[in-house]
C-alpha positions in Angstrom: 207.5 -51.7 21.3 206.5 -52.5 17.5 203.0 -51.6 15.7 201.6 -54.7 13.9 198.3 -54.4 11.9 196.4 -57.4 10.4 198.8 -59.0 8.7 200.9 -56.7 8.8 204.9 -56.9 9.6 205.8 -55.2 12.7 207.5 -51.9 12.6 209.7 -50.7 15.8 208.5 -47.3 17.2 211.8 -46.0 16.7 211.0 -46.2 12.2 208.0 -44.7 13.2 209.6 -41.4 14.7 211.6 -41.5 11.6 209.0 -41.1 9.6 207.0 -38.7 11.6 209.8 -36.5 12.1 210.6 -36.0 8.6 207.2 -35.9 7.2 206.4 -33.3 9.9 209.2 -31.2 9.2 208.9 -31.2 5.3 205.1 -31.9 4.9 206.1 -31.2 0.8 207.9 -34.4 1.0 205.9 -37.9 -0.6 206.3 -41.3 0.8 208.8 -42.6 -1.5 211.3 -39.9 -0.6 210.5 -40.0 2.4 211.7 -43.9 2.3 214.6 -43.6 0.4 215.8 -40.9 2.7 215.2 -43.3 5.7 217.1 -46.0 3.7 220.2 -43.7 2.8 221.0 -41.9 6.1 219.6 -45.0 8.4 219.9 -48.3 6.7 216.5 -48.9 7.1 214.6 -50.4 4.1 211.2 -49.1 4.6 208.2 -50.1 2.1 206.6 -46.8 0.6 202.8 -47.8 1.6 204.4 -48.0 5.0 205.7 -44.8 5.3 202.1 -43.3 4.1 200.5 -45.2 7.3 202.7 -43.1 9.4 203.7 -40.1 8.2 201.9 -37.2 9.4 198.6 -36.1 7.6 198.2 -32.4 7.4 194.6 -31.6 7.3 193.7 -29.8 4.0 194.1 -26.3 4.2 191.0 -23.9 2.3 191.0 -24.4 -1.1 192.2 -21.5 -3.6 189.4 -22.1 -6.3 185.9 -23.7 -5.9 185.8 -27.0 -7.4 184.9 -27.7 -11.0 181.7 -29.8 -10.1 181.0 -26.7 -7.8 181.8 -24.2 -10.6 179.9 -25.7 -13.3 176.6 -26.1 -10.6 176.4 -22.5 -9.5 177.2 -20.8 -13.3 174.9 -23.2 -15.1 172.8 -20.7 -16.4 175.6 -18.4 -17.8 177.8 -21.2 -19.0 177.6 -22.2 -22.6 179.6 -24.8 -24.0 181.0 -25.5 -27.9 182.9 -28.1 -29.3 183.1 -29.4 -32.5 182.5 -33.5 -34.3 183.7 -35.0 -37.6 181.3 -36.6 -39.7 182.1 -38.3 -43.0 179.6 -37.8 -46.3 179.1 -40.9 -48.3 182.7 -39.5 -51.1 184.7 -39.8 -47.7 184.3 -36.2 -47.6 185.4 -34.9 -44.1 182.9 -32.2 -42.2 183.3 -30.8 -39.1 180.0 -29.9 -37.2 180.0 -26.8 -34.8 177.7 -26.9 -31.8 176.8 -24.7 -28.6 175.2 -25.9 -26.0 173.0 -23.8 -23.2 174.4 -26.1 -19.8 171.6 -25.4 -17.7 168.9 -26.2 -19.9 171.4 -28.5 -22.4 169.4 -26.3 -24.9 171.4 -26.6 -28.4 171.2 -23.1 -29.4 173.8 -23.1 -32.5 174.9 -25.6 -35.2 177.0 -25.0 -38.3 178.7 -27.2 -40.6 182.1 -26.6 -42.4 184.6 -28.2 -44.2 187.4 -26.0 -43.3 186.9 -25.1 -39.3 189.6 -22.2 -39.1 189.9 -19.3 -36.0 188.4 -16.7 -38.0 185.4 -19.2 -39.0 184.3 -20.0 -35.6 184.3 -16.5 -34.2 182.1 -15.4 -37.3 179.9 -18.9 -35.3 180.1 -17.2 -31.8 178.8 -13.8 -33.4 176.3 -15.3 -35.0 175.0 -17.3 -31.7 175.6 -14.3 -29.8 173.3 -11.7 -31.7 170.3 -11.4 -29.4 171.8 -13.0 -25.9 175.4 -14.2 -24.8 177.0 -16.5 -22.5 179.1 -15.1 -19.0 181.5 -18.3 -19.9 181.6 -20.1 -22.7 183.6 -23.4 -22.0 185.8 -25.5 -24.9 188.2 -27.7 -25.0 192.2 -27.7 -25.9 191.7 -28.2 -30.1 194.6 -26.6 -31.9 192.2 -24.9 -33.9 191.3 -22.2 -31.5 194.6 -21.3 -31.6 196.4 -22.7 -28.5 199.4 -20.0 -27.0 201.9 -22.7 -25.5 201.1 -20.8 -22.3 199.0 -18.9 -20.1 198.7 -15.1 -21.2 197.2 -12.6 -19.0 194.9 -10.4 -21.2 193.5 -7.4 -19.2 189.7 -5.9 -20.9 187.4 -3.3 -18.5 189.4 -3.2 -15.7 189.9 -7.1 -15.5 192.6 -9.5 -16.3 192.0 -12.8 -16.8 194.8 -16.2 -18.3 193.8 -17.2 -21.8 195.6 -20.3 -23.0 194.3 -19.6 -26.5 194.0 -17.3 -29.2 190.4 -17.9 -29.2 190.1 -16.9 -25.5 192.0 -13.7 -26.1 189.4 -12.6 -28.5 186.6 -13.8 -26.4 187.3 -11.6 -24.1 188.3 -8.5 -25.7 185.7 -8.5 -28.1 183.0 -10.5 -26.9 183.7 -9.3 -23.2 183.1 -13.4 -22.3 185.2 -15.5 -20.0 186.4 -18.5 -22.4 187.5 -21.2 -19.9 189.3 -24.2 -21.0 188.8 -27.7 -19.9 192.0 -29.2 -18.4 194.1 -31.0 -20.3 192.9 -35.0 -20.9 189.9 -34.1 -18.7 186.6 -34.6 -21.8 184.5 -35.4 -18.5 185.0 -31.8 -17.9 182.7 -30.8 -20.3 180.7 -33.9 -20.4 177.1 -32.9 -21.1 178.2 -31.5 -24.9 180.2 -34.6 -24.7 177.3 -36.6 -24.7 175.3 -34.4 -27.0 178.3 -35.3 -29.4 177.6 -39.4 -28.7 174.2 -38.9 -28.9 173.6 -37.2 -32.8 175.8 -40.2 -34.3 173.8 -43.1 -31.8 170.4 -41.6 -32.6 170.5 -39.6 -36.6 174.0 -39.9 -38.2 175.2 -43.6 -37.7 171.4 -44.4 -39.1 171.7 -42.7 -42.6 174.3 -41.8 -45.5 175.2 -38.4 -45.6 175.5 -37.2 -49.4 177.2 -33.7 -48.6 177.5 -30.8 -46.4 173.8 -28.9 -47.1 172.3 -32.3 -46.7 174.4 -32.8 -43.3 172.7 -29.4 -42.4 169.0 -30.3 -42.8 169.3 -33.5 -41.2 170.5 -31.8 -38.0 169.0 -29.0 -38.3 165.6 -31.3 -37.8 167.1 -33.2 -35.3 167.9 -30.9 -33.2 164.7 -29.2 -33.1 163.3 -32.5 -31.9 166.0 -32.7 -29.4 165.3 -29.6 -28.3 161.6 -28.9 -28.3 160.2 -32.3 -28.0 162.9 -35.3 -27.0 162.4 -36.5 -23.1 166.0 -35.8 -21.7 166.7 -38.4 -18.5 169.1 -35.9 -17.4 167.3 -33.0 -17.1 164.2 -35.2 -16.2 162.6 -33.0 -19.1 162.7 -30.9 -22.3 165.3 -28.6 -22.7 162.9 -25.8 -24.7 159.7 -27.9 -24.8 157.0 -27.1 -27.4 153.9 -25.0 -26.2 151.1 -27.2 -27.0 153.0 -29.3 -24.5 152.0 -26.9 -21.5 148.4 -27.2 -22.6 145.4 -29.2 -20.2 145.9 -32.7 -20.8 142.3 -34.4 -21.5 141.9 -37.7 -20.4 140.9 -40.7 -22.8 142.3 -38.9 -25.7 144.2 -40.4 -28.3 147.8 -40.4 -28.9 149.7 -39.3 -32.0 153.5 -39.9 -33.3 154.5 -36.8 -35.5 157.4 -38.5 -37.2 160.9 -37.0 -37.1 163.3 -37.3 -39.9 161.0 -39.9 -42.1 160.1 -41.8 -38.7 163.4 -42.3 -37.5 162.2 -40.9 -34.6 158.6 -40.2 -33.2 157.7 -36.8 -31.2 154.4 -38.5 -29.1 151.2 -35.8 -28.6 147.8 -35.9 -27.4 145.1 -35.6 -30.8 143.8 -32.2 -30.2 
C-alpha cells in the first residue's frame, strides 16, 4: 500500500515505518536528519516536509515557565519598565532620554535627560523613581550600557538566587531588592507598550519642534507627559493612565466645551466649562 494526499506523490508504507521508527525512538531528532539518515543507511531520497507528515508528534509535555504574554498579564501591576531614546538638539547635539513606565496603568512615572547615559547614572535614575514606591520587576532591554556579563550569573540576596545577565541586574537586586528581567534577545515586542511610548513622543511632540538643548528637551517633555498621563485618551487602556480629578466630577449636560492647550496648542486636553 502507498499514502497519497491531494496532490501529493505516493509514499510506500514501508518509508513510512522508517520514519516513524526513527522519530519515535529519538523524538530529539528534526525532519531533515531524520531524512538524510533515511537516505544514507536506505537509499531512499525522502523530501524533509515529508518526513514531518509522518514522523511521530509527541504531545507537548507541561511547560517549565509560564509564558511571557502570561507573565507580563498576571505581574502587570508590579512590573515597571525603562528604556531609553535618542533625540538630537538643533547643534546635532546627541541626548539620551530616560523613561519608566508603570505597565498596568502605562503611567510614565520617571523621565530624565542626559548626555552621557552611564551605569552609575541610571541607578542614581532608579533611586530617584524609587523614593516613595518600587517596582517587584523592573523589565529592560539588552543595551550595553547596563553593563551586559557575557553570561548568566547567579546572584543570591535574602535567601534567593536569581540569573542576572547584567551588571545592572546584579545591583537591582542586591540593592534595590527588585527582580530586573531582561527581554530576550531581538525580541523589542517583548516590551512593547514602552516601545510604543518611545514611537509615540517623536510622532506626537519631538518630530513637531526644534529642540535647542538638553533643559529645553526637559520642559517640553516634562509637559507632555503630564498630558499623556493625566489627560490623553489611551486606546489601549481604553482610558487615562492617572486621569485628572475634575475629570471624575458630575458631568452637566448642555455645557460647553473647552480646549486647555498643551505645549502652545500642539495638543488640546478637552474639558467641560465649569
Amino acid at each position: 500500500m502507498s499514502h497519497r494526499g491531494p496532490g501529493r506523490p505516493a509514499i510506500p508504507d514501508e518509508q513510512i515505518h522508517f520514519i516513524w521508527r526513527i522519530s519515535s525512538d529519538h523524538p530529539e531528532y528534526g525532519e531533515d536528519r531524520i531524512a538524510l539518515e533515511i537516505e544514507l543507511k536506505f537509499g531512499i531520497r525522502l523530501a524533509s516536509s515529508t518526513v514531518r507528515r509522518y514522523m511521530l508528534k509527541k504531545p507537548a509535555g507541561p511547560r517549565d515557565s509560564q509564558a511571557w504574554r502570561t507573565f507580563l498579564k498576571n505581574q502587570a501591576k508590579a512590573i515597571w519598565c525603562c528604556d531609553f531614546f535618542v533625540q538630537h538638539t538643533v547643534g546635532f547635539r546627541v541626548l539620551y532620554v530616560f523613561l519608566i513606565m508603570e505597565l498596568a496603568s502605562r503611567k510614565v512615572v520617571y523621565m530624565h535627560v542626559t548626555a552621557h547615559p552611564t551605569l552609575e547614572w541610571t541607578k542614581q535614575q532608579i533611586r530617584n523613581a524609587c523614593f516613595e514606591e518600587q517596582p517587584k520587576f523592573l523589565l529592560h532591554d539588552n543595551d550595553g550600557k547596563l553593563g551586559q556579563l557575557g553570561r548568566p550569573l547567579w546572584v543570591e540576596c535574602a535567601g534567593k538566587r536569581v540569573s542576572c545577565r547584567s551588571a545592572f541586574d546584579v545591583w537591582l537586586w542586591q540593592e534595590m531588592g527588585i527582580r530586573g528581567v531582561p527581554i530576550p534577545y531581538g525580541a523589542p515586542n517583548a516590551s512593547a507598550h514602552i516601545e510604543r511610548l518611545i514611537g509615540t513622543l517623536p510622532r506626537e511632540c519631538l518630530d513637531r519642534m526644534l529642540i535647542w538643548n538638553e533643559g529645553h528637551l526637559r520642559a517640553v517633555l516634562k509637559e507632555f507627559i503630564n498630558w499623556y498621563n493625566r489627560g490623553r485618551a489611551h486606546q489601549g487602556l481604553n482610558g487615562i493612565p492617572d486621569p485628572d480629578p475634575a475629570l471624575a466630577a458630575p458631568k452637566s449636560a448642555g455645557a460647553r466645551i473647552i480646549a486647555i492647550p498643551v505645549l502652545n496648542g500642539l495638543h488640546h486636553d478637552y474639558r467641560l466649562a465649569a
